[in-house]
PyMOL Python script that loads the backbone (N, CA, C, O; Angstrom):
from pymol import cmd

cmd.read_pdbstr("""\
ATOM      1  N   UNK A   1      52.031 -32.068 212.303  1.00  0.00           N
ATOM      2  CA  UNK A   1      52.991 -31.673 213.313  1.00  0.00           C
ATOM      3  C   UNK A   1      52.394 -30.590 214.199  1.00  0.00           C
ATOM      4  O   UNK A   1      51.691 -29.667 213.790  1.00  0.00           O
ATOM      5  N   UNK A   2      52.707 -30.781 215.298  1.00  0.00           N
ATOM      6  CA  UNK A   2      51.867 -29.317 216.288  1.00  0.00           C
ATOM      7  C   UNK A   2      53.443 -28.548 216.637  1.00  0.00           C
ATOM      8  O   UNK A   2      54.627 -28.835 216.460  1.00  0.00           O
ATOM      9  N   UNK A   3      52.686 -27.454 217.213  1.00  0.00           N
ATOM     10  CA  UNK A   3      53.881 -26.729 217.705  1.00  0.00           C
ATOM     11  C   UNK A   3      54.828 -27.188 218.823  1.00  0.00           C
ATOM     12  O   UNK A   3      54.596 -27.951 219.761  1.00  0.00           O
ATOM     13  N   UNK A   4      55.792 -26.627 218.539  1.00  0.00           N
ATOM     14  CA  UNK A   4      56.992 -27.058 219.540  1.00  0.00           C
ATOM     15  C   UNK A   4      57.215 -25.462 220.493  1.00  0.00           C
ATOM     16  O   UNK A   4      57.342 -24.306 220.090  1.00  0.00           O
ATOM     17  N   UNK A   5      57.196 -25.847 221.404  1.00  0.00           N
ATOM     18  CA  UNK A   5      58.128 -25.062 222.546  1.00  0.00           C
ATOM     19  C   UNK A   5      59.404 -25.398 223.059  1.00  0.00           C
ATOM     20  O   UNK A   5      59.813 -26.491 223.452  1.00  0.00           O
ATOM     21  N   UNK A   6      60.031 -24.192 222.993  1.00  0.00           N
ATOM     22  CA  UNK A   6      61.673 -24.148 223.850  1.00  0.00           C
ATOM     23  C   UNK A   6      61.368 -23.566 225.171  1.00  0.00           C
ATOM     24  O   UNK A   6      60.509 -22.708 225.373  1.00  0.00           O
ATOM     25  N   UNK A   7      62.208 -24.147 226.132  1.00  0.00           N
ATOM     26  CA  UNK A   7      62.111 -22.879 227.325  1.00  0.00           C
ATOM     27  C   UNK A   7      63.505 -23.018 227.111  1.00  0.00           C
ATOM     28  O   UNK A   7      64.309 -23.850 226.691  1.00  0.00           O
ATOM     29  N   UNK A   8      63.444 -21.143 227.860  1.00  0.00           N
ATOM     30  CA  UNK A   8      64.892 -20.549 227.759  1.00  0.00           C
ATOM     31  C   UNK A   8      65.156 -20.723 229.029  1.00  0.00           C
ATOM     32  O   UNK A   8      64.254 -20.677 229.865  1.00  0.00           O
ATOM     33  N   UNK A   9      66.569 -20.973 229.388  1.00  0.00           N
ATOM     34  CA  UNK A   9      67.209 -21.284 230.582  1.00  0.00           C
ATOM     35  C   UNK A   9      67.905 -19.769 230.973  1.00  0.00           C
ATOM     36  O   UNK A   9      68.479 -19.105 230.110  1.00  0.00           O
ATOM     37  N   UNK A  10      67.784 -19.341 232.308  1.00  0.00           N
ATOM     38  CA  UNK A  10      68.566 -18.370 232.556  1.00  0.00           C
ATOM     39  C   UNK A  10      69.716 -18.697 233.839  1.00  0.00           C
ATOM     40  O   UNK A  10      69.299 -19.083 234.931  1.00  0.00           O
ATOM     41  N   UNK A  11      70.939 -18.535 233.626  1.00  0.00           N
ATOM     42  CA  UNK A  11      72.016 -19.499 234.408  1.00  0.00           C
ATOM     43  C   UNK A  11      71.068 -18.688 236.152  1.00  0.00           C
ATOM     44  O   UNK A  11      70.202 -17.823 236.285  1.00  0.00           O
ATOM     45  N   UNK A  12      71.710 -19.408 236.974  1.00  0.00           N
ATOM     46  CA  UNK A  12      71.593 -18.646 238.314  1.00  0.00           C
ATOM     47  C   UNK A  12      73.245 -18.197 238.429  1.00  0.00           C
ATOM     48  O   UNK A  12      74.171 -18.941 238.107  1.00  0.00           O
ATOM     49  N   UNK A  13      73.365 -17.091 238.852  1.00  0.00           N
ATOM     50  CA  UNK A  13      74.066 -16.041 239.312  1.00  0.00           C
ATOM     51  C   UNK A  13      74.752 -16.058 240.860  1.00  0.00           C
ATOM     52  O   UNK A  13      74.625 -14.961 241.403  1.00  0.00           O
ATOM     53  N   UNK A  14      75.250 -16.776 241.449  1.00  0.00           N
ATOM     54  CA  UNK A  14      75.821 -16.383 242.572  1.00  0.00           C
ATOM     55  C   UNK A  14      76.241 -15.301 243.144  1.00  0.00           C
ATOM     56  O   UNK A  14      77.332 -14.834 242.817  1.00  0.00           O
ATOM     57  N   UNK A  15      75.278 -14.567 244.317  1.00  0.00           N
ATOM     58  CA  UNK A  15      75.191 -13.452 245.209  1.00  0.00           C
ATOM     59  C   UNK A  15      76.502 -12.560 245.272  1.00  0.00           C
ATOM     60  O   UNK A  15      76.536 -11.331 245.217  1.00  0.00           O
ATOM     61  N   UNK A  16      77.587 -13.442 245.399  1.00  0.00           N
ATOM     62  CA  UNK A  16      79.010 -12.538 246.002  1.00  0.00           C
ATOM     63  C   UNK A  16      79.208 -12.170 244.435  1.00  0.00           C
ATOM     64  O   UNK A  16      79.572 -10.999 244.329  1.00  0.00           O
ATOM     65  N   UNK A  17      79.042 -12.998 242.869  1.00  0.00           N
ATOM     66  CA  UNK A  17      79.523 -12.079 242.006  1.00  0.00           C
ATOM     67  C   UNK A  17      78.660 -11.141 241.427  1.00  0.00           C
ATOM     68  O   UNK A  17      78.906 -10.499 240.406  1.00  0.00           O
ATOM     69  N   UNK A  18      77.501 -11.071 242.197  1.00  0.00           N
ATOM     70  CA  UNK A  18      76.818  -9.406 241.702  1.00  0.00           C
ATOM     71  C   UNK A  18      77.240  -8.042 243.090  1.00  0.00           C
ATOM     72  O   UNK A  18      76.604  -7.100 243.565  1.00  0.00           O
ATOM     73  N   UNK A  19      78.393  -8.520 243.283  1.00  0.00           N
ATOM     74  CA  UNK A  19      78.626  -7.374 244.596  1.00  0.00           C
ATOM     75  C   UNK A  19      80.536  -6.920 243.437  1.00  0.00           C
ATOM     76  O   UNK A  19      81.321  -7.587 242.764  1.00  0.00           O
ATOM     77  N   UNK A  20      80.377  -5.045 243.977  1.00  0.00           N
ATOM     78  CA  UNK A  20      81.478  -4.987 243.206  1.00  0.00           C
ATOM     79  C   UNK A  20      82.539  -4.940 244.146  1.00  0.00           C
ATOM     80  O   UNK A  20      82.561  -4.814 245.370  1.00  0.00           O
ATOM     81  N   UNK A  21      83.638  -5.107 243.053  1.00  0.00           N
ATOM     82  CA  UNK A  21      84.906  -4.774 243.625  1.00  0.00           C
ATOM     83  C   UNK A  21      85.020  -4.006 244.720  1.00  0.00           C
ATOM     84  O   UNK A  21      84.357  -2.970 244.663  1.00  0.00           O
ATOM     85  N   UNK A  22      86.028  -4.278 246.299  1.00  0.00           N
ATOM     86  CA  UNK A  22      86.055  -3.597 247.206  1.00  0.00           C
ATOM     87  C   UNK A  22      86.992  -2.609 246.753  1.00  0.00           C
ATOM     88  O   UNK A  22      87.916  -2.990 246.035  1.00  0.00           O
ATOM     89  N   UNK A  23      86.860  -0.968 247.172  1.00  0.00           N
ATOM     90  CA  UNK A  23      87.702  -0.208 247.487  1.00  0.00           C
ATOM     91  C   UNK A  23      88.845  -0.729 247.769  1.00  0.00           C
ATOM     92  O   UNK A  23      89.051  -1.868 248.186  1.00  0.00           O
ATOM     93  N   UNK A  24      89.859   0.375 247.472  1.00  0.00           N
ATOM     94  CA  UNK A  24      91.332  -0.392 248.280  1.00  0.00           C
ATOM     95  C   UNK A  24      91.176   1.173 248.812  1.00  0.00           C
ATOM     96  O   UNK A  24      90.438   2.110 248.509  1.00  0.00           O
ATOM     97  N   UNK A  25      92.241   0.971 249.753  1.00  0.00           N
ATOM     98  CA  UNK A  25      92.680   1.769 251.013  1.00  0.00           C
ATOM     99  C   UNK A  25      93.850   2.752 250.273  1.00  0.00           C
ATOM    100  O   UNK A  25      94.656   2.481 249.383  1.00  0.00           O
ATOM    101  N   UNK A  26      93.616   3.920 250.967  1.00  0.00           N
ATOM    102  CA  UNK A  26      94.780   4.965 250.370  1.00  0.00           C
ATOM    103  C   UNK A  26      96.148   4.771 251.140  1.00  0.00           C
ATOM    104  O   UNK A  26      96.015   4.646 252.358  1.00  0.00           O
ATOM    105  N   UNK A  27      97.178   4.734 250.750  1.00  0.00           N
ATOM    106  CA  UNK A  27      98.012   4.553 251.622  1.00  0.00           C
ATOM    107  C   UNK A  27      98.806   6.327 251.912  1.00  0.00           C
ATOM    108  O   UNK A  27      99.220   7.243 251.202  1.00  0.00           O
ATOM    109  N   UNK A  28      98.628   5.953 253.796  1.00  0.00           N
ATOM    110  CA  UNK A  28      98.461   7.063 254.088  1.00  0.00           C
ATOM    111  C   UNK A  28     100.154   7.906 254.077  1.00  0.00           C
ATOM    112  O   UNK A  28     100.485   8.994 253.606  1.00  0.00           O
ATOM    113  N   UNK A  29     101.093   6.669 254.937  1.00  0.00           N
ATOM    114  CA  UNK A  29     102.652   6.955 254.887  1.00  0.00           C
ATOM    115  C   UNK A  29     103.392   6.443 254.042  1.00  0.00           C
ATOM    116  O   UNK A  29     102.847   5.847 253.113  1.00  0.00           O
ATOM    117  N   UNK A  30     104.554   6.498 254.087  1.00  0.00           N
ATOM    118  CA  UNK A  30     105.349   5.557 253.254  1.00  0.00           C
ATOM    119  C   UNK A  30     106.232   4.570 254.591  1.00  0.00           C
ATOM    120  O   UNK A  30     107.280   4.043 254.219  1.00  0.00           O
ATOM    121  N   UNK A  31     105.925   4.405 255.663  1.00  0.00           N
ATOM    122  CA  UNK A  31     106.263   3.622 256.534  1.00  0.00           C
ATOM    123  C   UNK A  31     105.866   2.701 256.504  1.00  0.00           C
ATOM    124  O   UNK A  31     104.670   2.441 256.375  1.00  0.00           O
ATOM    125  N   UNK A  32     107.255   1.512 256.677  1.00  0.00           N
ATOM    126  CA  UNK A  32     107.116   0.410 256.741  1.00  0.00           C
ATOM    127  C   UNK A  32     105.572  -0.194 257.375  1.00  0.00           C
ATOM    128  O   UNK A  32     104.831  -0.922 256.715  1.00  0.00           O
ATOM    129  N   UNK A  33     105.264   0.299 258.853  1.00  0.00           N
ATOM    130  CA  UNK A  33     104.820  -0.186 259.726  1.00  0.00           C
ATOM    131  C   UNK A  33     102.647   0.233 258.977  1.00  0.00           C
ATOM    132  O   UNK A  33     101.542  -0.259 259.208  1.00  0.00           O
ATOM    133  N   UNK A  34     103.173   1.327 258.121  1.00  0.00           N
ATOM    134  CA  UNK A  34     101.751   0.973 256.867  1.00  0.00           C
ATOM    135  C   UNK A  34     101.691   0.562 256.203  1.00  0.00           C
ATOM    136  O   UNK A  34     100.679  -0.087 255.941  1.00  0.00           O
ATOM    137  N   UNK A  35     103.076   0.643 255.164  1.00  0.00           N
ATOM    138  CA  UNK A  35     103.004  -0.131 254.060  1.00  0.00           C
ATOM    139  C   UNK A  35     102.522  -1.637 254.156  1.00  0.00           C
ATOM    140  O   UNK A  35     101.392  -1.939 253.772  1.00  0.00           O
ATOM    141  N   UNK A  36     103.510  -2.696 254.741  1.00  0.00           N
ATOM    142  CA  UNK A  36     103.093  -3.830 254.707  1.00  0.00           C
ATOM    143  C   UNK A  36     101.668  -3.943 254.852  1.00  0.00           C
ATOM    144  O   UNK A  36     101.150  -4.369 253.820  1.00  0.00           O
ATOM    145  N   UNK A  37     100.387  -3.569 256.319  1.00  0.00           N
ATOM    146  CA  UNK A  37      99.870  -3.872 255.822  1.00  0.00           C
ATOM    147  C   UNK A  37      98.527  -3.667 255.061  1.00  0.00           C
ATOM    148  O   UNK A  37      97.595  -4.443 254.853  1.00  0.00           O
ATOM    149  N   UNK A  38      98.778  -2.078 254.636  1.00  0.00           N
ATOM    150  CA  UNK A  38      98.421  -2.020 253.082  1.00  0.00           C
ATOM    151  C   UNK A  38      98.177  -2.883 251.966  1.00  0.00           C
ATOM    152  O   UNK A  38      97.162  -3.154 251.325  1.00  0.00           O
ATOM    153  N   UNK A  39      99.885  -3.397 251.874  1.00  0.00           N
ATOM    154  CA  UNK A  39     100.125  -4.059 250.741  1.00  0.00           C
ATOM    155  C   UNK A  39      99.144  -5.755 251.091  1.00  0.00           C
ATOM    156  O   UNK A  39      98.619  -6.367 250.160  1.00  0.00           O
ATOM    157  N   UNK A  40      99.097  -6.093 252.082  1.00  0.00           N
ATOM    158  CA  UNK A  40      98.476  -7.451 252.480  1.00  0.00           C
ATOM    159  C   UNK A  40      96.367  -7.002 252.161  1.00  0.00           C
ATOM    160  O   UNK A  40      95.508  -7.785 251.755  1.00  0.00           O
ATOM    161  N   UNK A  41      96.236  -5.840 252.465  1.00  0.00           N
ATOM    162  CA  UNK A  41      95.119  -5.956 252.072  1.00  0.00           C
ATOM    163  C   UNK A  41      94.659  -5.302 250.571  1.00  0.00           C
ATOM    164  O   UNK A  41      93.517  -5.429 250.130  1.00  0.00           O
ATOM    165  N   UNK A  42      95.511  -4.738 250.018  1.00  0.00           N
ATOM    166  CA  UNK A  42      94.860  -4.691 248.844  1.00  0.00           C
ATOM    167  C   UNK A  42      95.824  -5.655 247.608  1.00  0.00           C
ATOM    168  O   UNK A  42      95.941  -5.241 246.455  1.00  0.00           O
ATOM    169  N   UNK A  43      96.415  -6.882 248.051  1.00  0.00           N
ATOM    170  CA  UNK A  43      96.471  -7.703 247.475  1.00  0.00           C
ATOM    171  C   UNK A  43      95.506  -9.172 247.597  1.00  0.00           C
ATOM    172  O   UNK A  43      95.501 -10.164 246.869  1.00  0.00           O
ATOM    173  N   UNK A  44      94.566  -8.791 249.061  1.00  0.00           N
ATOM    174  CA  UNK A  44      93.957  -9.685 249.252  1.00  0.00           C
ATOM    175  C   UNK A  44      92.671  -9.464 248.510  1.00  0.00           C
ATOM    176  O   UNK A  44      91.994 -10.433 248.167  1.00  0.00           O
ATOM    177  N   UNK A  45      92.230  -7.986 248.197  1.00  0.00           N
ATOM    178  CA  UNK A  45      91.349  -7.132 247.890  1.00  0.00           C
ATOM    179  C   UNK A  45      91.304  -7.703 245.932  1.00  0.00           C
ATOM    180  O   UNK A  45      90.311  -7.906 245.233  1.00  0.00           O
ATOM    181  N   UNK A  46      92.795  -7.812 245.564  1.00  0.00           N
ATOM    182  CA  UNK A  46      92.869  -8.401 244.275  1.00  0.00           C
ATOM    183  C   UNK A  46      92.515  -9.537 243.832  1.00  0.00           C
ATOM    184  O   UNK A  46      91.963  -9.790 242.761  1.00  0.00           O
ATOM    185  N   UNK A  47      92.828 -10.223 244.644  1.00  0.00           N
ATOM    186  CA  UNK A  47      92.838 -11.730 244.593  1.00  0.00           C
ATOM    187  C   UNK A  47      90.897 -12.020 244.748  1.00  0.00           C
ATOM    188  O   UNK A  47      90.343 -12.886 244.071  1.00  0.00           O
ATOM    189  N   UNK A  48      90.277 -11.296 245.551  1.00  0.00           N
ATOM    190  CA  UNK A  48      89.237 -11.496 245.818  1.00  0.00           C
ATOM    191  C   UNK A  48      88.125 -11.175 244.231  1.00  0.00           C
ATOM    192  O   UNK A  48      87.183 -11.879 243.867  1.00  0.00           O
ATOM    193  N   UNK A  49      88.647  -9.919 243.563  1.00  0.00           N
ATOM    194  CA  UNK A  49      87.803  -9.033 242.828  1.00  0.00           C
ATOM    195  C   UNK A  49      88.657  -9.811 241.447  1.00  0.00           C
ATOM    196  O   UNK A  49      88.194  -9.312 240.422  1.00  0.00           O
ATOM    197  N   UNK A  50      89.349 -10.482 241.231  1.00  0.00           N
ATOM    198  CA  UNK A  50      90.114 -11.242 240.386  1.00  0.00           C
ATOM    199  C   UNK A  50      89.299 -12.245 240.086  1.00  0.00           C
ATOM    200  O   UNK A  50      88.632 -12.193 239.053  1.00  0.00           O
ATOM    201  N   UNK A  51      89.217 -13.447 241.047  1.00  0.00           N
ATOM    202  CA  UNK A  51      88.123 -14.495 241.090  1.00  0.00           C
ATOM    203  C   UNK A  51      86.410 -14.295 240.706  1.00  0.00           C
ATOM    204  O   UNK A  51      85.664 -15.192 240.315  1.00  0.00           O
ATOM    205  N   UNK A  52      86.222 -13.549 240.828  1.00  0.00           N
ATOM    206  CA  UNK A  52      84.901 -12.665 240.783  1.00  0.00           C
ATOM    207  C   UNK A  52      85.250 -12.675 238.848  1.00  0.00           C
ATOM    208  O   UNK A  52      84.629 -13.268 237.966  1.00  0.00           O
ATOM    209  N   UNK A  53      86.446 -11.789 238.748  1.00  0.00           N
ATOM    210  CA  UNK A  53      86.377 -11.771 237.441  1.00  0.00           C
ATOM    211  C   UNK A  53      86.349 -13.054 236.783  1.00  0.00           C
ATOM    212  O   UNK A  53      85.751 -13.350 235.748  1.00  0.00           O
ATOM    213  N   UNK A  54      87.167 -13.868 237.614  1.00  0.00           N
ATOM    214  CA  UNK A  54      86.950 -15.192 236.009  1.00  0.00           C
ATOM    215  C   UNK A  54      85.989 -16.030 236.392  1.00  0.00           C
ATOM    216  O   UNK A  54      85.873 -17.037 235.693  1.00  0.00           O
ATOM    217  N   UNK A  55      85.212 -15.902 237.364  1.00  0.00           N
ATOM    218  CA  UNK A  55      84.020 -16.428 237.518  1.00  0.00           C
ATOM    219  C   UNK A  55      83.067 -15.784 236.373  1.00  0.00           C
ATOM    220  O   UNK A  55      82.233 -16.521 235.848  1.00  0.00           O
ATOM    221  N   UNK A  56      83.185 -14.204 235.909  1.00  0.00           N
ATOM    222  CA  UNK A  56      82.255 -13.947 235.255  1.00  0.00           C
ATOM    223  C   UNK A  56      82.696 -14.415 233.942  1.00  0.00           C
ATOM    224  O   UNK A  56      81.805 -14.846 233.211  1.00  0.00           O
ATOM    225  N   UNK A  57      84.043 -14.416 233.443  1.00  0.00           N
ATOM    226  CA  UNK A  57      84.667 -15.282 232.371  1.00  0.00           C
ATOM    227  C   UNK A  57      83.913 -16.774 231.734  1.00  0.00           C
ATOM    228  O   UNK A  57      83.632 -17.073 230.574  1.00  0.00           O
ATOM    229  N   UNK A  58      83.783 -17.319 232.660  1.00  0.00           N
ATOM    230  CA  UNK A  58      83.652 -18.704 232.664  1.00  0.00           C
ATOM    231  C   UNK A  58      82.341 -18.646 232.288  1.00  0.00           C
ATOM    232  O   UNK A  58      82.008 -19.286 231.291  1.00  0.00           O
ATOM    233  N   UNK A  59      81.271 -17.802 233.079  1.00  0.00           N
ATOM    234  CA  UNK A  59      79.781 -17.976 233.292  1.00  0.00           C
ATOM    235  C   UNK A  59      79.557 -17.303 231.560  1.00  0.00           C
ATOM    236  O   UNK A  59      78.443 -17.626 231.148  1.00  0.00           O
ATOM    237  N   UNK A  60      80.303 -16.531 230.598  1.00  0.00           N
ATOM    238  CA  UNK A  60      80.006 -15.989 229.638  1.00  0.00           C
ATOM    239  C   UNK A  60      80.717 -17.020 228.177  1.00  0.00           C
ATOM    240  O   UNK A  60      80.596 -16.891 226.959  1.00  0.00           O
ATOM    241  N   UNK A  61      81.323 -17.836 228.877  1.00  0.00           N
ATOM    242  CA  UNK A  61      81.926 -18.701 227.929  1.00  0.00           C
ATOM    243  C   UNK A  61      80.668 -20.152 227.532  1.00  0.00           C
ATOM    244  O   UNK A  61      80.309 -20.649 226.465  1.00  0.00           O
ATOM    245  N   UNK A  62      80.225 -20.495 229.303  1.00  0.00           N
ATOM    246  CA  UNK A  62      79.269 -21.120 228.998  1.00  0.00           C
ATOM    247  C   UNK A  62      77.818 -20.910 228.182  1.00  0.00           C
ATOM    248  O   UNK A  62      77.039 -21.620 227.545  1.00  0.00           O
ATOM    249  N   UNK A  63      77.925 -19.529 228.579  1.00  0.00           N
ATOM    250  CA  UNK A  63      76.825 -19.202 227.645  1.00  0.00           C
ATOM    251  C   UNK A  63      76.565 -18.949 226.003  1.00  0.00           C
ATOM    252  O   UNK A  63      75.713 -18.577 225.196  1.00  0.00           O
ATOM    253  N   UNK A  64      78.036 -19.463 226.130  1.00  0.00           N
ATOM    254  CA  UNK A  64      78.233 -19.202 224.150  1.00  0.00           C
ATOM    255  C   UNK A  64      77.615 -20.476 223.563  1.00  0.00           C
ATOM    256  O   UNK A  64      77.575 -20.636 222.343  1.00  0.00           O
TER     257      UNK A  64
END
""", "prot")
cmd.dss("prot")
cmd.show_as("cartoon", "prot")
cmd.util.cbc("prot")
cmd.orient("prot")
């Protein structure tokens, strides 16, 4: 029998999930005319850094 080799696979990584989470914005008043849209960008800000997360979920499940 001769020797055997493995090669190790290393996944590739997609660019946007090695970038972190964006800042969210301080909210400066309690006026309507900030609040809303505050609230529109750091729920968009969630939704963004959310996906990111279960992308890294997924990529660590496959690797089990």
């Amino acid at each position: 029998m001769g020797c055997s080799s493995s090669t190790h696979l290393s996944p590739v990584i997609p660019a946007n999930l090695m970038q972190p989470c964006p800042d969210l914005q301080i909210l400066e008043s309690g006026q309507g005319r900030s609040v809303l849209p505050w609230a529109v960008d750091t729920v968009a800000k969630y939704n963004e850094c959310s996906a990111q997360i279960d992308a890294w979920i997924e990529i660590g499940k496959a690797l089990k």
